[in-house]
C-alpha positions, 0 to 999 in steps of 0.5 A: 171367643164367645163373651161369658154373659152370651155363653151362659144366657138362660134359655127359659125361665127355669134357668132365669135369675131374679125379677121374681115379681115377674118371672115367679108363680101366678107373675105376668110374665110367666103367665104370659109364656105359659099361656103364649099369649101374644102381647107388646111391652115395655120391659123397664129397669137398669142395665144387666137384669135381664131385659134381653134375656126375657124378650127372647125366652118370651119369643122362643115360647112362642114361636115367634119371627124374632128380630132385635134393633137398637134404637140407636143405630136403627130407622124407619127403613129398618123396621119397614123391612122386618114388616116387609120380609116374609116370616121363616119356615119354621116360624109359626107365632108372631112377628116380634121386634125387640127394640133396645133402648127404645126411649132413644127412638124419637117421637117421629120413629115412635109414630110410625112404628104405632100403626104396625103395632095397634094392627098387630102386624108387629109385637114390640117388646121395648127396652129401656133404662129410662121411665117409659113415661118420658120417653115413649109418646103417649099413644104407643105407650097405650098400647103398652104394657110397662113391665119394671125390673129390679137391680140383681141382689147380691145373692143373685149375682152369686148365682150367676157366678156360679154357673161360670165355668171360671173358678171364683172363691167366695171372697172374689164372688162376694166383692165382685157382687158388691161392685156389680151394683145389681148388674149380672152383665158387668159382673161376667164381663169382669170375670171374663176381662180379669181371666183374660188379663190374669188367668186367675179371678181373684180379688186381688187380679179384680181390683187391677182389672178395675183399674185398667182403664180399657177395661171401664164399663160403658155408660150402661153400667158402673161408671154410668152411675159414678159419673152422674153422681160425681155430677150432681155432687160437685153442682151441690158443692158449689164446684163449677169445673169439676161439674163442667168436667162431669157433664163434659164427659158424660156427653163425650161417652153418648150420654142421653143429654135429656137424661142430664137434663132431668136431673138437672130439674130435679137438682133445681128443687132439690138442692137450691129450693128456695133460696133462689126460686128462678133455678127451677125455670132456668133448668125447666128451660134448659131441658126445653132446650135441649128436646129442641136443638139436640146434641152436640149444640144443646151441649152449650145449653147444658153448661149454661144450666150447669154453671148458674146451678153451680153457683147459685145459693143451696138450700134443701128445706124444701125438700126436707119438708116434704120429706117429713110431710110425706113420712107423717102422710105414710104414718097416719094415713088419711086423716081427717081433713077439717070440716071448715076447709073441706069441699061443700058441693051439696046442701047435705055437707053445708049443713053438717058443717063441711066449709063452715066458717071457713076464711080465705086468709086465716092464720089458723092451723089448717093441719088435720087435729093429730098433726096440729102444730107441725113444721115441715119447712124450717 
């Protein structure tokens, strides 16, 4: 039986949902299927917005060679032979490969896919959920246009919904949008899991499907987003085991071990700051290692990282700081920065005093005159 989110997938962009920004009048990405207009991107944002759904309305409008890999399953030979094989008969565009979880390609992959790319020979259409900057090397991301989706609205996900053939009262479509956090294709699966298990969608069928645990979404979806935060939360609390636990179980699911490792920098600064300022090293060079050695060994490199994170002493006025620092830079906007520290390159601003007086270690307050006397780091 033919999955729902396969069964209702929009065919254009009249029967899209969402991502207006991109899809709506005068946007890129309908500018680009109007026009047909041939070009590679990287198409940027959560699970179940959209990603696949675009590339092959992107595709179909132009007539394209159409092929789909993931970057977790798929090689050089994979690509070699999409480039080798001959286009169909009925295939008047361009050579298009969509490539899903792109960021998962390494850098090796990303090189041998960027002369095809830079020749035109092949039209990329890229997807990840991971910012493309960290993940795809600098050169074919050049070449690049990034394109950002946004998690469905609740609203939005109530559209799909109805397009189901399933019949699902408001409340069950409200608490089934609710729990979707965003997510058209967890939203469908749900519906289709509940109705297999129950014959009726309601929410009280939904929550039993919830509990089900052959029914617990992948890391792309729901429990994705509660175990990394079930993660960060038991580091902030001090909870060594629970975090080994967490980290344990993301790696077993086919978690992108990077994806923890920037969070754990993040959680450096974030969390401890301050109170002990060798955690961001440490973290920074956890993340080192984990790009070296890779899974499963850099498995231990992260537990490391994630038991002295853990233990160590929290202190968030760093970060609250420059949070209060940067709501002040959006209120005021550019404020005049005093004369006596502004840069003095030119005779013209020494004589109007840019730099005048100007000491090394003064104990004046060098904060713009609105702003004088403020405290961000308590």
């Amino acid at each position: 039986m033919e999955p729902l989110a396969s069964k209702i997938r929009p065919k254009n962009l009249d029967e899209f949902v969402g991502q207006e920004h991109l899809v709506g009048e005068n946007a890129p990405i309908r500018i680009a299927i109007d026009s047909k207009y041939v070009s590679s991107f990287i198409l940027c944002g959560p699970p179940g917005v959209g990603k696949t759904t675009l590339a092959r309305i992107y595709a179909k409008a132009l007539n394209a060679d159409y092929h789909e890999l993931s970057a977790v399953s798929a090689g050089k030979d994979d690509i070699r032979a999409i480039i080798n094989e001959k286009s169909t008969l009925f295939s008047e565009g361009p050579k298009i490969l969509f490539l899903d979880e792109i960021h998962r390609f390494n850098k090796a992959q990303q090189d041998f896919l960027l002369p095809y790319v830079e020749s035109g020979q092949l039209t990329l259409i890229g997807a990840t959920t991971e910012n493309p900057s960290f993940e795809v090397i600098s050169a074919l991301l050049s070449r690049l246009r990034v394109f950002t989706l946004k998690e469905l609205s609740e609203e939005e996900i109530g559209i799909i919904i109805d397009r189901t053939d399933v019949s699902v009262d408001s409340d069950t479509k409200e608490f089934i949008a609710q729990i979707a956090n965003g997510d058209a294709r967890q939203a469908l699966s749900l519906i289709d899991n509940t109705r297999k298990l129950y014959t009726e969608v309601t929410v009280e069928t939904v929550t039993k499907s919830l509990q089900d645990t052959r029914l617990r979404f992948d890391k792309g979806g729901e429990e994705h987003y509660n175990t990394i935060s079930a993660f960060i939360k038991s580091m902030r609390a001090s909870q060594v085991d629970a975090a080994l636990y967490y980290l344990a179980r993301m790696l077993e699911a086919g978690q992108d071990p990077k994806f923890i490792a920037r969070r754990m920098v993040i959680f450096a600064s974030e969390d401890i700051g301050m109170e002990d300022a060798q955690a961001l090293s440490l973290a920074n060079a956890v993340f080192r290692a984990v790009e070296t050695i890779g899974m499963p060994e850099c498995g231990i490199n992260l537990s490391h990282g994630v038991v002295y994170l853990s233990k160590a002493p929290k202190n968030r006025a760093a970060y609250y700081a420059y949070q209060a620092a940067m709501d002040d830079a959006k209120k005021h906007g550019n404020l005049p920065v005093p004369l006596k520290i502004r840069n003095a390159p030119t005779k013209l601003m020494k004589d109007i005093g840019y730099g005048e007086g100007y000491e090394k270690y003064t104990t004046e307050d060098l904060l713009p005159d609105k702003l004088k006397g403020k405290k961000y780091f308590k």
